[in-house]
N, C-alpha and C positions, 0 to 999 in steps of 0.2 A: 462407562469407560474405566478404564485402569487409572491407577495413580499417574499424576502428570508428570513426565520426562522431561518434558519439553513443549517450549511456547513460540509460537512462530506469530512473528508482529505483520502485520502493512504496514507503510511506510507513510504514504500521503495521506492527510487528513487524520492517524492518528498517531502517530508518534510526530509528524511538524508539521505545521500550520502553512502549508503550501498552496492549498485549492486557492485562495488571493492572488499569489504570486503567479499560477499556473493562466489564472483569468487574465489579470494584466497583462501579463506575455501573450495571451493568446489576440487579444486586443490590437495592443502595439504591432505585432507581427503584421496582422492582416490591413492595420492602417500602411504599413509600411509598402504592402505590397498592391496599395490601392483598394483595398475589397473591403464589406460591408458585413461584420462578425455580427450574429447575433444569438441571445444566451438560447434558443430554441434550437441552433447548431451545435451550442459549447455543452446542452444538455445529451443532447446524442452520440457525445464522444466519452463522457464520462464513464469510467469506468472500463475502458478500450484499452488496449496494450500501446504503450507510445506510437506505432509507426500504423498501426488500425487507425487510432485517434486522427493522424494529420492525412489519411488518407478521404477520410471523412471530409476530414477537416478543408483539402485540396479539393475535393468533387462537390462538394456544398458551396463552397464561394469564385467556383470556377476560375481554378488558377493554374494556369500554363505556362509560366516562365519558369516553375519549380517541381522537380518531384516532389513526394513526400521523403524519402531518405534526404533529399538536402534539405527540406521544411526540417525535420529533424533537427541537423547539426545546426540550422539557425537555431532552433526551438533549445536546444540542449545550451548553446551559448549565452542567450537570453538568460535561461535560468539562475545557470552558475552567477552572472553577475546580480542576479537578484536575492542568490541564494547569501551571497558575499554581504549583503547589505543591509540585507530584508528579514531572515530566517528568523521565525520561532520557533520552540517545539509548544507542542498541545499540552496545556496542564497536565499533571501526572507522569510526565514522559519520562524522565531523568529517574524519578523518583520508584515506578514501576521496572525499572531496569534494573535500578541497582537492588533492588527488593532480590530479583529471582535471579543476577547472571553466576552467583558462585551456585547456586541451589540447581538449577535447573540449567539445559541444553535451550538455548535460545539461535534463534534465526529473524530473520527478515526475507519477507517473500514478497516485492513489490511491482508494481508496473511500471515503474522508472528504470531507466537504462543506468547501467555501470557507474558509468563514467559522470549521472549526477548522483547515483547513492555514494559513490566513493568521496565527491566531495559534501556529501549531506554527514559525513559518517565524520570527514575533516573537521568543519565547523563545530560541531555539537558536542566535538570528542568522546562519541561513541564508539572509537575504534578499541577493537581488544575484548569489546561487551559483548560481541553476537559470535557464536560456534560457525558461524553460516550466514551467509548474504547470498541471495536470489535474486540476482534484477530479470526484469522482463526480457530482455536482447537475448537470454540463454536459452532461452523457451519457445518454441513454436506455435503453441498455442497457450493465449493468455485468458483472464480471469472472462468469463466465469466459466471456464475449462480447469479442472484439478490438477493440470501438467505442474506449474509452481509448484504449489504443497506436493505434489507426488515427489518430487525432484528432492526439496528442502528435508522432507521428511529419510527419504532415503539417504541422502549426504549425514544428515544427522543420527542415522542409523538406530531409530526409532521405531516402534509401530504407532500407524495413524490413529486409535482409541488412549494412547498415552500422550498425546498432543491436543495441545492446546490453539487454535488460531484466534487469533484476535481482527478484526474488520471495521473498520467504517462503512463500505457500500454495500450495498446488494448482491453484486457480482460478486465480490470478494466473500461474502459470505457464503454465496451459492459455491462457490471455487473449494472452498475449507469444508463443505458440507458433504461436499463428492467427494473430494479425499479421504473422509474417514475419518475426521477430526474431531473434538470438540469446539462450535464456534461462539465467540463470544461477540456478539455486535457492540459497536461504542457511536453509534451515527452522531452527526455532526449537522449546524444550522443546513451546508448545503447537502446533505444526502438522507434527513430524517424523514423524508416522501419517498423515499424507497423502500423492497421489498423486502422486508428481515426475516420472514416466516422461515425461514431455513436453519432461522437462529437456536441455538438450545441456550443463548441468555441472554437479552440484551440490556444493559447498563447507560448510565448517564455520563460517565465518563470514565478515566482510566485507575483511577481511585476505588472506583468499584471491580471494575474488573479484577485489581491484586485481589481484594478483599473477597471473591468468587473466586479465584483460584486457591488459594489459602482453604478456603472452608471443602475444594471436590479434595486439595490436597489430603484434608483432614476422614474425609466418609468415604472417600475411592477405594477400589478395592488392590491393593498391591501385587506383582506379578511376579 
């Protein structure tokens, strides 16, 4: 790959500490609406673009009072109040940002809709840090489709071997891998049984990832 321009993040599971909050909500929701979740359902949506995920989500526990686009706007109001109360970022998170956002072109390319990246971007005050935000809702086809990175990468007016993506899942890495990118995996308790083989590094946490980006920074070859 070239020297890195730019580092394109995901959002859930490694920059904050959401997949807890994402369970709980999905929990509560389904008690709420009478039905019986279970993690063999919550595991086949992982990884899904928001409105995939509760479609799933709506034909697995057979639910006909709601579509998924209203399962949504419940699911998205859920969150913010959990996000209001609850939210942490994942080790290294604050700390990896502020390393690379004067250095390098940064983005966010996530599966989350707008309207809870905007308020994840509120709380953390990470606004101002990323060149670019990508939620899923802009996208027609989500992860593990390269539509996102293709999108992010273009906005950021980059080529895909001078970026960097960074991933938690499977999907997401396959997604950064078709684009063209460098992908860096950082898997987590719930996603380290997934597939990373797509990865060109995968790390233990976000601490290592700078500390890989820094060194392709250092041997890349400049364009």
């Amino acid at each position: 790959m070239k020297k890195v321009k730019a580092i394109i993040f995901d959002m859930d599971g490694l920059l904050i500490d959401s997949e807890v909050l994402y369970r709980k909500v999905s929990y509560e929701m389904a008690q709420m609406l009478g039905k019986q979740l279970t993690d063999e359902i919550l595991a086949r949506q992982m990884g899904r673009s928001p409105l995939e995920s509760l479609v799933i989500y709506r034909k697995e526990l057979g639910i006909e009072t709601h579509t998924a686009e209203e399962l949504m706007t419940i699911r998205n109001e859920m969150m913010i109040r959990e996000f209001r109360n609850h939210l942490d970022l994942m080790p290294g998170a604050r700390e990896i940002i502020q390393q690379f956002h004067t250095r390098k072109k940064l983005a966010i390319a996530t599966g989350s809709p707008e309207e809870l990246v905007q308020e994840v971007m509120r709380i953390t005050g990470f606004d101002g840090y990323f060149d670019h935000i990508q939620p899923s809702d802009q996208i027609v086809r989500g992860k593990p489709q390269p539509d996102i990175y293709q999108e992010a990468i273009r906005v950021l007016g980059v080529e895909p071997d001078a970026t960097v993506v960074l991933e938690d899942s499977g999907n997401g890495v396959l997604a950064g891998h078709r684009a063209g990118s460098y992908v860096i995996a950082v898997p987590t308790i719930h996603t380290r049984n997934q597939d990373f083989s797509r990865a060109d590094k995968v790390v233990d946490h976000l601490d290592a990832a700078a500390q890989w980006i820094e060194m392709l920074d250092q041997y890349q070859i400049t364009d």
